[in-house]
N, C-alpha and C positions, 0 to 999 in steps of 0.2 A: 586388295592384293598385298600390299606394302603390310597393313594389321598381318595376314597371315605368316608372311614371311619371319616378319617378328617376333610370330608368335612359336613359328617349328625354331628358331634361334632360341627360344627362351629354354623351350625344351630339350634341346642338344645341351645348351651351356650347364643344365643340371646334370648329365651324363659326364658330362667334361670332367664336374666337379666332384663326384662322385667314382668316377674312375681315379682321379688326380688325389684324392685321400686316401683312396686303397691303395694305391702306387706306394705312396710317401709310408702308409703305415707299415708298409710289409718291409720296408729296406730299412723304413727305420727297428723295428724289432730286431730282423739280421743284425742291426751293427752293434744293438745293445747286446744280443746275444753269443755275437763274434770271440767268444776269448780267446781263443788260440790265433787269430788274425793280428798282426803285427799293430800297434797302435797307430804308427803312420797311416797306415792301408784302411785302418779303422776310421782315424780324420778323415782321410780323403774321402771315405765311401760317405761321411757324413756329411759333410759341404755337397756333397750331390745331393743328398735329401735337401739340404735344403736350397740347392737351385731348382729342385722339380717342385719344393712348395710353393714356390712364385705362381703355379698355374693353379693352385687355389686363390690366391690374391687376384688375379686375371679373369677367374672364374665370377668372384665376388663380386668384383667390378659391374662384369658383363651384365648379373642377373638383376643385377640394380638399376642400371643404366636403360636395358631393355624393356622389363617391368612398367618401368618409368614413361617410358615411349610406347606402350601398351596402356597405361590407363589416359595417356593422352590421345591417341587414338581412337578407343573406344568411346570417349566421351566422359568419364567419369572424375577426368580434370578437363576443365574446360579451356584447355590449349590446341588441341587440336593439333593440324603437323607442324606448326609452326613450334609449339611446345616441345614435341616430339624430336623434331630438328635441335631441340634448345639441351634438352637428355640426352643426345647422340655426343654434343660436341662436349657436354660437361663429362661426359664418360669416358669419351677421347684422351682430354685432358687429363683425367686423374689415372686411366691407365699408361699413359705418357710419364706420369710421374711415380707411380708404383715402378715401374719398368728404371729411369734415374735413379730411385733411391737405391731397387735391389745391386746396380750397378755402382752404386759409390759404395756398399756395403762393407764396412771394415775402416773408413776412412774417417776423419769427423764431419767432413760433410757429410754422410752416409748418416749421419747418425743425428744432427741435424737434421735432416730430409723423414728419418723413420721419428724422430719427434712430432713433427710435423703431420705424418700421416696418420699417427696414432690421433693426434689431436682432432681429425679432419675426419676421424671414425668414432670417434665418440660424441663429438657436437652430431654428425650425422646421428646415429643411434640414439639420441636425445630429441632430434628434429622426427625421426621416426615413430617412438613414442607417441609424441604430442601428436601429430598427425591419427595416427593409428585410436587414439584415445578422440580425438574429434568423427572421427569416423564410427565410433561405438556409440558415444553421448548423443551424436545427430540426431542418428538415422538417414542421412543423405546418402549417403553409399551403402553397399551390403554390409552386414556384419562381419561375413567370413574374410572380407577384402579385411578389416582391420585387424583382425585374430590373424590373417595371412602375415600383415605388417609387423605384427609384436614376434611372430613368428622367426623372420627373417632378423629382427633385431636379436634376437637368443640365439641364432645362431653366430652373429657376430660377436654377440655378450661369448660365447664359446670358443671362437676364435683368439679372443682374448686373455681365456683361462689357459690355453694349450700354449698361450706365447708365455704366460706366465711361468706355469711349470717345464717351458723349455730352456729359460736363465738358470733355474735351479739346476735342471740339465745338463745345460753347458758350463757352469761353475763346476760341478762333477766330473764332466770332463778334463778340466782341465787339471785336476787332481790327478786323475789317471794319466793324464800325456806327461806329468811332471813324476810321477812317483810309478806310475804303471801299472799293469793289471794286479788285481787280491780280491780274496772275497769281499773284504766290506764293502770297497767301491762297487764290483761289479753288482751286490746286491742294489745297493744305493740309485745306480743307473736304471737297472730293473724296473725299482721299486716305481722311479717318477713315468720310466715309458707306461708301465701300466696306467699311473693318474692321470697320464696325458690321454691315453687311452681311452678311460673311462671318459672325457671331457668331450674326445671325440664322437662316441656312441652318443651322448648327449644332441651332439651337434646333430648326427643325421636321422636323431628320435625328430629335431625339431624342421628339419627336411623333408622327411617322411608327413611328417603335420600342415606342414608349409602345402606339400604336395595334393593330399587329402582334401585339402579346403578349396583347391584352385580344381580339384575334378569333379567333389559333389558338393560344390557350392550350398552348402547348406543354410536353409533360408532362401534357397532363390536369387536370381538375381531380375531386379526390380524392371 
């Protein structure tokens, strides 16, 4: 019962997540697009975007966490609920701390804390890897499970590119909140929603893949 449970959870939190980027892209476009919108009104509308990206960060958390308590369940780590128990609380915890940092955000502690997280995503994203690459070399688990894993790492590898060109972004901005709207900037703003854009399409090619592998298991599973 508890497996299934976990399992319709795993599949909502990709709807979540996927609803939660559409949200974010479409207001974000709006504000790049807004000229005639007062800059002020422009800030404001943007520090919304990004308190609704938080629920990508929450999203992320979830499908990891759950996932996780999913292959301990079924049996394909050999933890069993005890395991499972052990991915609930480690999930808890770091969405306890995503949720801290986006609240100190703007502070040095804030910035301390997103140091910190960054670091705690990419050792993960390294642990996933390796993982994911044991799982192909084996053959003790299915294949698709590991391509599923490299998967879910590329999407965070993507999440990383979009934080990337959102600095470029907000240096831009603040160009504009200092000097104000003109073509060059406004193209400049354009130019990087778009790259962020494209990063994003990326992200949910490797969603879509992610998805793919978890319905036709291809190769079977064992």
């Amino acid at each position: 019962m508890l497996f299934h449970v976990l399992l319709v959870a795993h599949i909502a939190v990709l709807g979540y997540w996927l609803g939660s980027e559409l949200v974010i892209n479409s207001t974000y476009r709006f504000v790049t697009r807004a000229r005639t919108m007062p800059v002020p009104e422009r800030t404001r509308l943007l520090d919304h975007v990004m308190v609704v990206d938080q629920h990508v960060r929450y999203a992320l958390v979830l499908q990891f966490t759950l996932g996780f308590c999913l292959l301990s369940l079924y049996g394909w780590l050999p933890l069993g609920r005890a395991g499972a128990r052990v991915f609930a609380g480690l999930g808890a915890a770091w969405l306890l701390f995503v949720e801290i940092t986006h609240r100190r955000r703007g502070t040095e502690a804030g910035r301390r804390l997103a140091a910190v997280d960054r670091a705690l995503r990419y050792g993960l994203m390294a642990a996933l890897v390796l993982f994911a690459a044991r799982i192909l070399l084996s053959g003790a688990l299915p294949a698709w499970l590991g391509w599923k894993l490299l998967c879910f790492v590329a999407v965070m590898a993507c999440g990383v590119g979009i934080r990337l060109v959102l600095i470029r972004y907000f240096q831009a901005w603040l160009v504009l909140e200092s000097e104000g709207s003109g073509d060059a900037i406004e193209a400049r703003l354009m130019r990087l929603y778009w790259q962020a854009t494209a990063v994003l399409g990326l992200l949910w090619l490797f969603i879509a893949l992610a998805v793919y592998l978890s319905v036709a298991k291809p190769g079977g599973v064992p």
